[in-house]
C-alpha positions in Angstrom: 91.1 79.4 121.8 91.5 82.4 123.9 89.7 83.1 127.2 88.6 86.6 128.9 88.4 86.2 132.8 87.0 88.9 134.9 86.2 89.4 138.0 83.3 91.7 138.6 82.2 94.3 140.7 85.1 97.2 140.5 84.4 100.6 139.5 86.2 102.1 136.9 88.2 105.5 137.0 90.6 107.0 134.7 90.8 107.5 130.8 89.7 105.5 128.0 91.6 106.4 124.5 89.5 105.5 121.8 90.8 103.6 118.8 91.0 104.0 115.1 87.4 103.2 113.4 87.2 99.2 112.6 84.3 99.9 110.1 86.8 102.7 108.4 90.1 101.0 109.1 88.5 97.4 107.2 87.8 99.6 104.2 90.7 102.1 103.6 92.7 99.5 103.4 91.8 97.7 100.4 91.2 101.0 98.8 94.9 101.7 99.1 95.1 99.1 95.8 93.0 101.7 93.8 96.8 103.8 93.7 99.2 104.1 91.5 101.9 104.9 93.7 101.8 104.6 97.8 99.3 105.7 100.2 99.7 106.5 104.6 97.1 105.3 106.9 97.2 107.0 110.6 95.3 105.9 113.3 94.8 102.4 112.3 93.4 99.8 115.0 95.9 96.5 115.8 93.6 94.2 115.8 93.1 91.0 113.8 90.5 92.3 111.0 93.3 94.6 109.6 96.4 92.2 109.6 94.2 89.9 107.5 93.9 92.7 105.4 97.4 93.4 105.6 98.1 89.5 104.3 95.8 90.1 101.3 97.4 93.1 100.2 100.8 91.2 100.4 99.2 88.4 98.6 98.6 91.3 95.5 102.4 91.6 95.7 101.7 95.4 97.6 104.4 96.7 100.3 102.9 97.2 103.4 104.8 98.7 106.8 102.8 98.7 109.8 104.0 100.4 113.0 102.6 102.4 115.5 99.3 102.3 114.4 100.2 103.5 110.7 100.3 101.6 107.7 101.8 102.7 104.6 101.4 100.9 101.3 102.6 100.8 98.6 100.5 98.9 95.6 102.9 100.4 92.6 103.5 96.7 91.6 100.9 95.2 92.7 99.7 92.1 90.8 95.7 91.3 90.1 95.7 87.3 92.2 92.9 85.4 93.2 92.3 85.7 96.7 92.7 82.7 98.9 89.3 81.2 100.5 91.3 81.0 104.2 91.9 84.7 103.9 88.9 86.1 102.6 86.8 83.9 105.1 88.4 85.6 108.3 86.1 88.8 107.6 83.3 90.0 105.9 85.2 93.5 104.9 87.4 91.2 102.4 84.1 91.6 99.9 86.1 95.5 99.6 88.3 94.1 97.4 85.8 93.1 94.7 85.5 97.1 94.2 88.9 97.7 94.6 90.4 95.4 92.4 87.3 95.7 90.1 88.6 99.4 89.5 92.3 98.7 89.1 92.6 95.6 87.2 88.7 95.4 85.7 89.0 92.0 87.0 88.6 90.3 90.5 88.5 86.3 92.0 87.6 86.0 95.5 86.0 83.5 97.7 82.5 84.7 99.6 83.8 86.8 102.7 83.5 85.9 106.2 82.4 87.5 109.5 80.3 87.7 112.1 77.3 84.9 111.3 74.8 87.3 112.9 72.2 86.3 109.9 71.7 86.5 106.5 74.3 88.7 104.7 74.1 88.5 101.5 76.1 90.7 99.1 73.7 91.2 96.2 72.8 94.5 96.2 77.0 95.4 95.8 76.5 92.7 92.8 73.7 94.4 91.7 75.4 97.7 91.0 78.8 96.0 89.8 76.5 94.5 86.6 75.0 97.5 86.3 78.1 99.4 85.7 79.2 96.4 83.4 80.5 93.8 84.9 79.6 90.0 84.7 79.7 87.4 87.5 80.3 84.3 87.6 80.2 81.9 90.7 82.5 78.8 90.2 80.7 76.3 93.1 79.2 77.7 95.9 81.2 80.2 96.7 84.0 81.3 94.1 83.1 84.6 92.5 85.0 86.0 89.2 84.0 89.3 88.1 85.0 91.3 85.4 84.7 94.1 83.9 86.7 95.2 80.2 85.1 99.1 81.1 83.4 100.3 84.0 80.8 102.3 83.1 79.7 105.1 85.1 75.4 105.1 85.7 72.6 105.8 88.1 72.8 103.3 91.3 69.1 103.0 93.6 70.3 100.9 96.7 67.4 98.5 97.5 69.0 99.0 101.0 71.1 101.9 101.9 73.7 99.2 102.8 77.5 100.6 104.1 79.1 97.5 102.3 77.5 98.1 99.0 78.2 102.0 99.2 81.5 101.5 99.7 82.4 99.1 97.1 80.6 100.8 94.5 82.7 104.0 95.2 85.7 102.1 95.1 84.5 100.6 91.7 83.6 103.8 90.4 86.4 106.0 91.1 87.9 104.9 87.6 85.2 104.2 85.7 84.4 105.9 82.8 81.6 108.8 83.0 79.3 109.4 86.2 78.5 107.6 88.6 75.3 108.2 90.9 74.1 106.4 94.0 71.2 107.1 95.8 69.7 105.5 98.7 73.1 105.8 100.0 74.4 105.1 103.3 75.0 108.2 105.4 77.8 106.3 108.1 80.8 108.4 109.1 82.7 105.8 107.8 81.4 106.4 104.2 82.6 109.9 104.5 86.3 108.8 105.6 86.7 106.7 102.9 85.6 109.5 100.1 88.0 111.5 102.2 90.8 109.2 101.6 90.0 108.6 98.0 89.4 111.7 97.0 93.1 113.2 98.5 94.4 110.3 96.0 92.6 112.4 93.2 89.2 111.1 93.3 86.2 113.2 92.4 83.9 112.3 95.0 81.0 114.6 96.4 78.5 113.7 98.7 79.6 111.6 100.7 77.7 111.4 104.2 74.6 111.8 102.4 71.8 110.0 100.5 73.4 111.0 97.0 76.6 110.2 96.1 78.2 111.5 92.5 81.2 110.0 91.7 82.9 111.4 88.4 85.6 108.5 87.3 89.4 109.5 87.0 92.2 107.2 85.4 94.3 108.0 87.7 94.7 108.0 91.8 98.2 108.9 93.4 99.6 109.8 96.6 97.1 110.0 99.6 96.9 110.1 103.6 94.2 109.7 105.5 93.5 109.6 109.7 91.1 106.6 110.9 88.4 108.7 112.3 87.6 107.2 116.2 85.7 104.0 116.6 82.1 105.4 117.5 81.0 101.7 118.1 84.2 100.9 120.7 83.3 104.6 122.5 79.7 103.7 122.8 81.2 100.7 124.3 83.0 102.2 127.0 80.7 104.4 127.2 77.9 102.0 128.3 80.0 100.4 130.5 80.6 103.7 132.1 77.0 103.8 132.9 77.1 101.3 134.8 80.4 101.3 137.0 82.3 104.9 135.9 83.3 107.1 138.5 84.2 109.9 136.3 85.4 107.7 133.5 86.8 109.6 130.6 86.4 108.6 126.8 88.7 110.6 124.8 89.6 110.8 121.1 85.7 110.2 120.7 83.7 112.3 118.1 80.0 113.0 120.2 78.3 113.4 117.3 79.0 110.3 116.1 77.6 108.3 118.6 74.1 111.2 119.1 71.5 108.3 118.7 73.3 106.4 122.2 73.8 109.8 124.1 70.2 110.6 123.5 69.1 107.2 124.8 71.3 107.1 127.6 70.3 110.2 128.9 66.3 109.0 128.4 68.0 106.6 130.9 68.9 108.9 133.4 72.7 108.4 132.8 75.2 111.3 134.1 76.9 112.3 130.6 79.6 115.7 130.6 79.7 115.8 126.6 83.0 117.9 125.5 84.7 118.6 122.1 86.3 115.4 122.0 85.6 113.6 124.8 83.1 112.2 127.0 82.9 111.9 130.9 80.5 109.3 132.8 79.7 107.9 135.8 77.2 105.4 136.9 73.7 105.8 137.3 71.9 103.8 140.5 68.6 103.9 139.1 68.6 103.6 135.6 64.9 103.9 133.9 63.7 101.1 131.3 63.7 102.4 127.1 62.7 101.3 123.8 65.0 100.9 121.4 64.9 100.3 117.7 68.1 99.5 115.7 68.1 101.9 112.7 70.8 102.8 109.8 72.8 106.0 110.8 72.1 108.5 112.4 69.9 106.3 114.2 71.3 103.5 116.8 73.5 101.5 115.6 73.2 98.2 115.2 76.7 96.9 116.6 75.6 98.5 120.0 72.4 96.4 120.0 73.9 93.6 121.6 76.4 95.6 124.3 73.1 97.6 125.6 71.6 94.8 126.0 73.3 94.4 129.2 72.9 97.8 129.9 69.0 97.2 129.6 69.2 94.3 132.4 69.6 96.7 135.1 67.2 99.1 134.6 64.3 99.2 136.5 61.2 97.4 134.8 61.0 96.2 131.4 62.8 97.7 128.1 62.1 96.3 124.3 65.0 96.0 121.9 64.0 95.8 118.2 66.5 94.9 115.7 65.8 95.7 111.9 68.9 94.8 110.6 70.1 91.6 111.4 67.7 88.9 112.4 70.4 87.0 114.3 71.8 89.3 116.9 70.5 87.4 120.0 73.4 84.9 120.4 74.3 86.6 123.7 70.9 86.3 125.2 71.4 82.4 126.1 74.4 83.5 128.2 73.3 86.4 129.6 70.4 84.6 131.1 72.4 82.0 132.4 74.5 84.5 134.4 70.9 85.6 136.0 69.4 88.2 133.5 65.6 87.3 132.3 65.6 88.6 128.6 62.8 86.7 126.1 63.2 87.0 122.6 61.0 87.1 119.6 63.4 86.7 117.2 65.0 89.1 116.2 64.1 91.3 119.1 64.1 90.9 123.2 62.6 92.0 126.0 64.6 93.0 129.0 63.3 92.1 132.6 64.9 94.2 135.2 66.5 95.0 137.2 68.4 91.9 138.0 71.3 91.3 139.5 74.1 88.9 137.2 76.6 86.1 138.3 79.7 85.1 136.8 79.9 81.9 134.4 81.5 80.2 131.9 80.1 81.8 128.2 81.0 81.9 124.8 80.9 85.0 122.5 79.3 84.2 119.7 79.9 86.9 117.2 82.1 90.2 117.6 79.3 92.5 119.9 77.8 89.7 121.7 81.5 89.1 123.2 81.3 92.5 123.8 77.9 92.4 125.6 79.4 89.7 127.6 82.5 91.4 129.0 80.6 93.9 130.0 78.0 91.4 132.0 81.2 90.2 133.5 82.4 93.6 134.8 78.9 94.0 136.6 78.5 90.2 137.4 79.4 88.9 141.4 82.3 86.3 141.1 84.5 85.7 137.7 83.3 85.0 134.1 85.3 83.2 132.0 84.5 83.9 128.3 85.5 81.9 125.5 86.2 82.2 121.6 87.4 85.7 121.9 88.6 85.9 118.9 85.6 87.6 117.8 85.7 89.9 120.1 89.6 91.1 119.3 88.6 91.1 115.4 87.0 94.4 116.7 88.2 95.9 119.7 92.3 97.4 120.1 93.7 96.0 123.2 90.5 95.5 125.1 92.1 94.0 128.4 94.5 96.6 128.8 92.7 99.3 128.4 90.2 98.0 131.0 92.8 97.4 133.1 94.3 100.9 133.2 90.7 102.2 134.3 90.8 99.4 137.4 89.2 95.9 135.8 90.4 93.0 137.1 90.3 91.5 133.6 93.0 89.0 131.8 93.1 87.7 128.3 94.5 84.4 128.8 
């Protein structure tokens, strides 16, 4: 396994590029199988979450070139295969290829996806609207699923949960079907809107995207189509918090602001020094940052992949800040490491309360899940002495050259 080692206590000057979305990235890709022909994808994050993808689409006999952080596929001849259990495991964004191949082949046999085990995540609400629309399922097992589907039928979707996942693959599915499509109780996430984008410059007829009603009206045909990755909100909000606690004029660029509202608006209810421009943010480090409350909400409120990185933030603050989570009711695998590097968080699960401010020492931790390795590295930047963190795979699923680009800003942090 791979290690991060840091040694704490540097401030950090210089600029931050932000990457291509994750969230996005994870799902235009498997829509790129709902084309007829071949499809461009700019700004795309190197990071391990989209080479899987990559794998599966080469599995389903699709031409993929990646370079410079642009992909271009071709799916002409792909082929409708069942979808290995040791790739779909690797990530929970494989599930995007129950839509995608739903609508091409009205067919699709895929293991239960992977991920993060940050709590229960299951993935019948996008089952829900599948049958709805007319497909069957059938689970061979545990965790074999075939679906299919003769005709898609286009109908009115209520999400029991405005859920991103489910939003998503029931575009994808519904892009060909027959008639209209409705959801409501749709998610509202930027990333929604850059897949529509995407699908809809292949032919797609896809309004209202980035609100709580989406119409789809199904086509029989998507072609060409390029899309940009919109910028990762969650990796900016990242750097961003870590700016707040050791920037001296650190600059996040290629970042959209209003994207990441809900954390700007919390940080500043901090006291944190924010210059918010067009496309870029500049921050420096606030000595006396004042306890919050924070409640994890679906967008535009704050998000729940920052939960676990502000966290950290939250330990340095002077007197005692609440973290609710209302997503996920497993987000706390940081806190055992966090409090061993000298940090006094109690939880009542799923939620924590923050004791602070304290100050943290380096130690020997293990990232858990994606954000809670995130969390961690940023403990270490703050943390007297070096921190070694382990099973960093997670955190690389999600973050494009993490080391590096901490390095360039003056962290003395390795990937080893």
């Amino acid at each position: 396994m791979q290690k991060i080692v840091i040694e704490g206590n540097h401030d950090l000057s210089g600029e931050i590029k932000i990457s291509g979305a994750k969230n996005s990235a994870v799902a235009l890709i498997p829509a790129a199988i709902l084309s007829d022909s071949d499809v461009t994808i700019f700004n795309v994050p190197k990071i391990s979450d989209t080479q899987t993808l990559i794998e599966i689409l080469e599995e389903l006999n699709c031409r993929c070139q990646f370079k410079d952080n642009v992909i271009k596929i071709d799916s002409s001849a792909a082929k409708n295969v069942v979808i290995k259990e040791n790739l779909s495991a690797k990530l929970r964004a494989s599930y995007y290829f129950m839509g995608a191949l739903l609508g091409r082949f009205k067919k699709v046999e895929m293991y239960f996806p992977g991920g993060c085990k940050i709590g229960s995540r299951p993935i019948d609400i996008h089952l829900k609207g599948l049958i709805k629309m007319g497909a069957t399922v059938k689970i061979e097992g545990t965790d074999k699923y075939i679906i299919e589907a003769p005709k898609l039928k286009g109908c009115k979707i209520y999400l029991d949960f405005a859920s991103v996942g489910a939003t998503i693959n029931l575009m994808l599915a519904a892009v060909k079907a027959e008639g209209i499509t409705c959801i409501s109780n749709a998610a509202k996430e930027p990333e929604i809107v850059n897949v529509a984008t995407f699908l809809n410059n292949m032919g797609a007829k896809i309004f209202g995207a980035g609100t709580s009603e989406i119409k789809i009206i199904g086509v029989s045909h998507l072609g060409k189509g390029v899309i940009d990755v919109i910028p990762d909100r969650i990796e900016a909000g990242t750097y961003i918090i870590i700016g707040a606690l050791l920037g001296k004029n650190l600059k996040i660029t290629d970042v959209i602001p209003t994207h990441i509202e809900s954390l700007n608006s919390k940080l500043r209810e901090m006291g944190v020094d924010l210059q918010i421009k067009e496309n870029e943010i500049i921050i420096n480090k606030c000595e006396n940052l004042k306890p919050i409350n924070i409640k994890s909400l679906t967008y535009p409120g704050f998000p729940t992949d920052l939960g676990q990185p502000i966290t950290t933030l939250l330990t340095q603050c002077n007197g005692t800040s609440f973290f609710e989570e209302t997503i996920y009711e497993n987000r706390i695998g940081h806190i055992e490491y966090l409090n061993k590097m000298g940090a006094n968080i109690k939880t009542i699960k799923p939620n924590a309360i923050v004791y602070g401010p304290t100050k943290l020492k380096g130690a020997e931790v293990l990232a858990t899940d994606l954000r809670a390795g995130a969390a961690l590295i940023i403990a270490g930047l703050i943390a007297e002495g070096t921190t070694v963190i382990d099973n960093v795979e997670h955190v690389l699923r999600g973050y494009e050259n993490i080391a590096e680009k901490l390095q360039k800003v003056g962290a003395k942090i390795d990937l080893k």
